[in-house]
SERO-4910 file (N, C-alpha, C, O; in steps of 0.05 Angstrom, whole numbers):
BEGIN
 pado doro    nc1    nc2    nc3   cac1   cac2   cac3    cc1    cc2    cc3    oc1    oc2    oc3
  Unk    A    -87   -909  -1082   -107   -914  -1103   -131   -928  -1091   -127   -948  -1078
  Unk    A   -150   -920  -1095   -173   -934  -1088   -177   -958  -1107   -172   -962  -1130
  Unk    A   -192   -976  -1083   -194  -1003  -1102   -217  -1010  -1101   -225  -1001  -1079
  Unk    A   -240  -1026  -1114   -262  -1033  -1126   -263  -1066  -1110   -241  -1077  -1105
  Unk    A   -284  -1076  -1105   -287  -1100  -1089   -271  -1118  -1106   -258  -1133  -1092
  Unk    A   -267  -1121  -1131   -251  -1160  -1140   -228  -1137  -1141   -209  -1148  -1150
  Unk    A   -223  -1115  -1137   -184  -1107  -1131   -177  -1113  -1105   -157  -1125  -1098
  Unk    A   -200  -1100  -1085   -191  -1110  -1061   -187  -1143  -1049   -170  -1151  -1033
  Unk    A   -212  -1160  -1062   -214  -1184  -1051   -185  -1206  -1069   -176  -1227  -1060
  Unk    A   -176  -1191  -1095   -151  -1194  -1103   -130  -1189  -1087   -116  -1209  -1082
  Unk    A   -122  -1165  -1074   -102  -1158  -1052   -106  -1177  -1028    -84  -1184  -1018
  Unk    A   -122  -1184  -1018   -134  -1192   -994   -123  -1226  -1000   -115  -1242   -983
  Unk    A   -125  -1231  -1025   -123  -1268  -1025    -87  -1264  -1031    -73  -1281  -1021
  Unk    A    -72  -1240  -1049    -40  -1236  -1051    -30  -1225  -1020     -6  -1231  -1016
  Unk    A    -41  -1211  -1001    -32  -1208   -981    -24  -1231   -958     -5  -1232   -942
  Unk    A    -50  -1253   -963    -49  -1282   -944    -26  -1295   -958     -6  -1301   -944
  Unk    A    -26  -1300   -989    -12  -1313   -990     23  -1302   -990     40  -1319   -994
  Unk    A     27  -1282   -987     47  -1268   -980     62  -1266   -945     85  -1264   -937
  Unk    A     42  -1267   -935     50  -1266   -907     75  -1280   -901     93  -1264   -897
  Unk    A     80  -1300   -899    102  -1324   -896    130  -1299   -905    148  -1296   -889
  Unk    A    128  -1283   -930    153  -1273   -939    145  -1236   -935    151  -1220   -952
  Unk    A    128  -1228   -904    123  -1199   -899    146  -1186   -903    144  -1164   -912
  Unk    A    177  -1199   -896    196  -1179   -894    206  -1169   -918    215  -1146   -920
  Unk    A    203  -1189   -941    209  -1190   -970    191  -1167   -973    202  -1144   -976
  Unk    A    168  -1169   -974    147  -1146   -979    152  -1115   -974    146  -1097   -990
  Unk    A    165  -1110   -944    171  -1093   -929    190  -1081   -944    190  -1056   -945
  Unk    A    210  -1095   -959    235  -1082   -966    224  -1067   -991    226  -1044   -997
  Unk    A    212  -1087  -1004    204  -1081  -1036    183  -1053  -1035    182  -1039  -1055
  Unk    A    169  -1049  -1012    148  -1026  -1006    174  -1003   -997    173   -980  -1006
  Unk    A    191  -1010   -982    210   -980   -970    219   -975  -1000    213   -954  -1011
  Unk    A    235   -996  -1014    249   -985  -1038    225   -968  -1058    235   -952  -1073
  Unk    A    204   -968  -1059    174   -956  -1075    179   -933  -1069    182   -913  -1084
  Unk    A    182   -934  -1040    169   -913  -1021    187   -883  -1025    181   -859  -1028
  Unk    A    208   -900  -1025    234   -881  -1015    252   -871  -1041    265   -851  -1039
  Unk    A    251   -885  -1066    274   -882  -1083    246   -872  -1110    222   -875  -1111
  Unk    A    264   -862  -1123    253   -853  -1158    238   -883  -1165    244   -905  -1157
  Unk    A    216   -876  -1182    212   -908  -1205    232   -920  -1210    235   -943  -1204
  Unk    A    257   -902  -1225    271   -928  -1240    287   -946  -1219    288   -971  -1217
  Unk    A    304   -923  -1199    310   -942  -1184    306   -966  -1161    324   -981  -1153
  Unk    A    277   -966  -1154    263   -984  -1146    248  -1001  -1160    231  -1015  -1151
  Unk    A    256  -1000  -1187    247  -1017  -1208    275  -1030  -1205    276  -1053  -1195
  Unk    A    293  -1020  -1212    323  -1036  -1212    333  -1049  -1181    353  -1062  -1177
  Unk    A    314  -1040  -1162    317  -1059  -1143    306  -1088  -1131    314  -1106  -1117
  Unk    A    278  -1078  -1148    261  -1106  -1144    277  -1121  -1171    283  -1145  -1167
  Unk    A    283  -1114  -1190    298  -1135  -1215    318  -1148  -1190    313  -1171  -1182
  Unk    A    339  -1132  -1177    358  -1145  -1161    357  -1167  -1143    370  -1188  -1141
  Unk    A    332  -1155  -1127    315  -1175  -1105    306  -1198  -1123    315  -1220  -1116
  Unk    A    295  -1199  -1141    285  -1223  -1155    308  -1241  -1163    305  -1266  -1164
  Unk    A    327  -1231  -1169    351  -1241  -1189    364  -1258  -1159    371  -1282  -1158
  Unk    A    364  -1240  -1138    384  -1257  -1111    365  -1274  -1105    373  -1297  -1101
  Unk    A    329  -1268  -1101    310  -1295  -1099    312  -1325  -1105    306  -1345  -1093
  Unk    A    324  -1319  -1134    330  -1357  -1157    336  -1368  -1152    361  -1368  -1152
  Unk    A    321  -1393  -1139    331  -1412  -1128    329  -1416  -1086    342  -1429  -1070
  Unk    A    312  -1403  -1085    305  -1397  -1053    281  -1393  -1052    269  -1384  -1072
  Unk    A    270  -1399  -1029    237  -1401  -1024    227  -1370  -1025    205  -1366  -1033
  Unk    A    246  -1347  -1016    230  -1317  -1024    226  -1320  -1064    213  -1303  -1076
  Unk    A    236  -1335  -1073    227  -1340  -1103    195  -1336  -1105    183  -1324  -1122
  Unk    A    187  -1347  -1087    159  -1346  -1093    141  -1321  -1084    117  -1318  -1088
  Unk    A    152  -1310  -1075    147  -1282  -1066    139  -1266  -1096    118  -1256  -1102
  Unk    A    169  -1267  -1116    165  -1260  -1137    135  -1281  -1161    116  -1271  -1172
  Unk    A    141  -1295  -1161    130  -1314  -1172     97  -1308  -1170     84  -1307  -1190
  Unk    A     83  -1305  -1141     62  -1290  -1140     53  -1266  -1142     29  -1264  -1146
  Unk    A     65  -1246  -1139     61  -1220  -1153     68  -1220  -1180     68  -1198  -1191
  Unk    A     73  -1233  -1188     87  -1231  -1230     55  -1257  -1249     46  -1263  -1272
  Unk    A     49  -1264  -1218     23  -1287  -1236      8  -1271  -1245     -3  -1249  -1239
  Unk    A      8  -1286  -1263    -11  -1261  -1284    -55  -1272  -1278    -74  -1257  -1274
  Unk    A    -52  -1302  -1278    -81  -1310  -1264    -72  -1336  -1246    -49  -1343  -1241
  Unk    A    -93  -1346  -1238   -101  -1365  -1220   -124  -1370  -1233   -134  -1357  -1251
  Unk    A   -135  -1403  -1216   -163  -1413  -1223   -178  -1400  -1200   -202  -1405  -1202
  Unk    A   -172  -1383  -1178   -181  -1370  -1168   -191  -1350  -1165   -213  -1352  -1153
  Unk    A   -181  -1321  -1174   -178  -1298  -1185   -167  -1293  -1210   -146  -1304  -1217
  Unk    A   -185  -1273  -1229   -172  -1257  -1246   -147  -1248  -1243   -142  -1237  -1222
  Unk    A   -124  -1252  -1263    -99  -1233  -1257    -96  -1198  -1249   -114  -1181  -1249
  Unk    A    -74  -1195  -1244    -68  -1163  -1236    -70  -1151  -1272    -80  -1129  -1275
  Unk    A    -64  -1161  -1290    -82  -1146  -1323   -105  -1138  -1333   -111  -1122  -1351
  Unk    A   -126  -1161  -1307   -154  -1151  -1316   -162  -1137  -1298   -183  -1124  -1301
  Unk    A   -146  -1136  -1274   -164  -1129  -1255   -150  -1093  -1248   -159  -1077  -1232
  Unk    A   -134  -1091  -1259   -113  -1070  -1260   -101  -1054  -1283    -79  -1043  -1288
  Unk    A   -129  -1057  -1296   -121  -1046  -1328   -105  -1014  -1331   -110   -994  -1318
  Unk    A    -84  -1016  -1354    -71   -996  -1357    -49   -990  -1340    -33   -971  -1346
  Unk    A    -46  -1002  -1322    -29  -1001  -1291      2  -1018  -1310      0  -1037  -1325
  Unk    A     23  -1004  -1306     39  -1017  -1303     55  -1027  -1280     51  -1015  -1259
  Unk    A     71  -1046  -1277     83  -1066  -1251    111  -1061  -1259    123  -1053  -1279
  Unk    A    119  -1069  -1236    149  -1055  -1228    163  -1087  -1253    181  -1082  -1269
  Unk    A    153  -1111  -1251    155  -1122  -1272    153  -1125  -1301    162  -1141  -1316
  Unk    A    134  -1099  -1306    127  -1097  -1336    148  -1070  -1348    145  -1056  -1369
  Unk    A    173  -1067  -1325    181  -1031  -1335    184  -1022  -1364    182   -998  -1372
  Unk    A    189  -1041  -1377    193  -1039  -1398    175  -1023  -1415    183  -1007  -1433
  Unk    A    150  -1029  -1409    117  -1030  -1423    113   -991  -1410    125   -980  -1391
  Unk    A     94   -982  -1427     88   -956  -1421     64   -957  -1411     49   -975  -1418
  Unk    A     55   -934  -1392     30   -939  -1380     36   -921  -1355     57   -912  -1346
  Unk    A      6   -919  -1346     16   -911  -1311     27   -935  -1295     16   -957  -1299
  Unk    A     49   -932  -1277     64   -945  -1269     47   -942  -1238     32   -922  -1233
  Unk    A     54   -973  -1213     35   -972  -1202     50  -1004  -1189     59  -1025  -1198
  Unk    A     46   -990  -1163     74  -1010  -1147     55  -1022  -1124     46  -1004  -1110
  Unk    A     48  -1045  -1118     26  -1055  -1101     35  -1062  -1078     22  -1070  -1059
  Unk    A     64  -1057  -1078     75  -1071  -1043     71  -1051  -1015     79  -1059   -993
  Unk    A     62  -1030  -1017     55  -1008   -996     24  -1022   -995     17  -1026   -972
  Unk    A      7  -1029  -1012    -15  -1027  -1000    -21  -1060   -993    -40  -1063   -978
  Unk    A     -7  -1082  -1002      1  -1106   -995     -1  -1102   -969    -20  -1104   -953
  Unk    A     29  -1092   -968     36  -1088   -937     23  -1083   -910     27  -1090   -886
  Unk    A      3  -1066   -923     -5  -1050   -904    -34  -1068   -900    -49  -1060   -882
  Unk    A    -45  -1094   -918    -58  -1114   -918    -54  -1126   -901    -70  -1131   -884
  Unk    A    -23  -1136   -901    -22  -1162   -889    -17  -1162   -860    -16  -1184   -848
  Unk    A     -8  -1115   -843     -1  -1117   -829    -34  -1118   -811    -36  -1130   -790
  Unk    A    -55  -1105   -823    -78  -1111   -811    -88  -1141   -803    -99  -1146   -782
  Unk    A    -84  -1160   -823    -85  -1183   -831    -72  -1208   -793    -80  -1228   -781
  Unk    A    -50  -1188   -792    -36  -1195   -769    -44  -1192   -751    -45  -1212   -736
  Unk    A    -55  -1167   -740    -68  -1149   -722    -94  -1175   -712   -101  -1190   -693
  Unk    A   -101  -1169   -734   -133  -1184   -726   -130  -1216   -719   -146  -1228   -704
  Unk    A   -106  -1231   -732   -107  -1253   -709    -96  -1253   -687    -93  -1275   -675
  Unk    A    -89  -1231   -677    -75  -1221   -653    -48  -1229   -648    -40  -1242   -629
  Unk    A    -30  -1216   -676      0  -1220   -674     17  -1208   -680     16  -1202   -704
  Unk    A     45  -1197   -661     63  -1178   -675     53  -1140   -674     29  -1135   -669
  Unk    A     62  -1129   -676     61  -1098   -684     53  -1093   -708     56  -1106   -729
  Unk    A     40  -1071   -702     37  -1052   -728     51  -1034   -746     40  -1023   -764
***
């Protein structure tokens, strides 16, 4: 999906602060990648549910924020989009951890660390 400057500079500030939990990211983008909606919807519920109470908690916790005093939330800035969190809700459905990913692995690159 193409993204618009405050979507990208939104990804760009959820990718930094994501980095610390890349592998968390990684899994949540293969399960997108690889399985149906529902069942990569029922896998990130799982991942979140084993998260409670552990620091990848916050992994969840920042992709489900809805704003910051920083940025607009993923509602305004992603209208009509549904989140592997909202499955419930109808809409186009619209999974952000492939292009996260693929943020934070450039993100890496450029301070000169790790593979691509």
């Amino acid at each position: 999906m193409p993204l618009d400057s405050d979507q990208l500079q939104f990804m760009l500030c959820m990718a930094a602060a994501l980095r610390p939990f890349q592998g968390n990211v990684e899994g949540l983008a293969a399960a997108f990648h690889c399985s149906p909606p529902h069942a990569a919807n029922l896998h990130y519920l799982y991942q979140r549910g084993r998260a409670k109470g552990t620091d990848r908690s916050k992994v969840f916790e920042l992709v489900e924020s809805r704003h910051s005093d920083d940025y607009e939330g993923w509602e305004v800035l992603f209208p009509g989009r549904i989140f592997p969190w909202d499955a419930q809700d109808s809409g186009e459905e619209y999974e952000p951890f492939t292009e996260l990913l693929q943020l934070m692995k450039v993100m890496n690159v450029q301070k000169g660390g790790g593979d691509v």
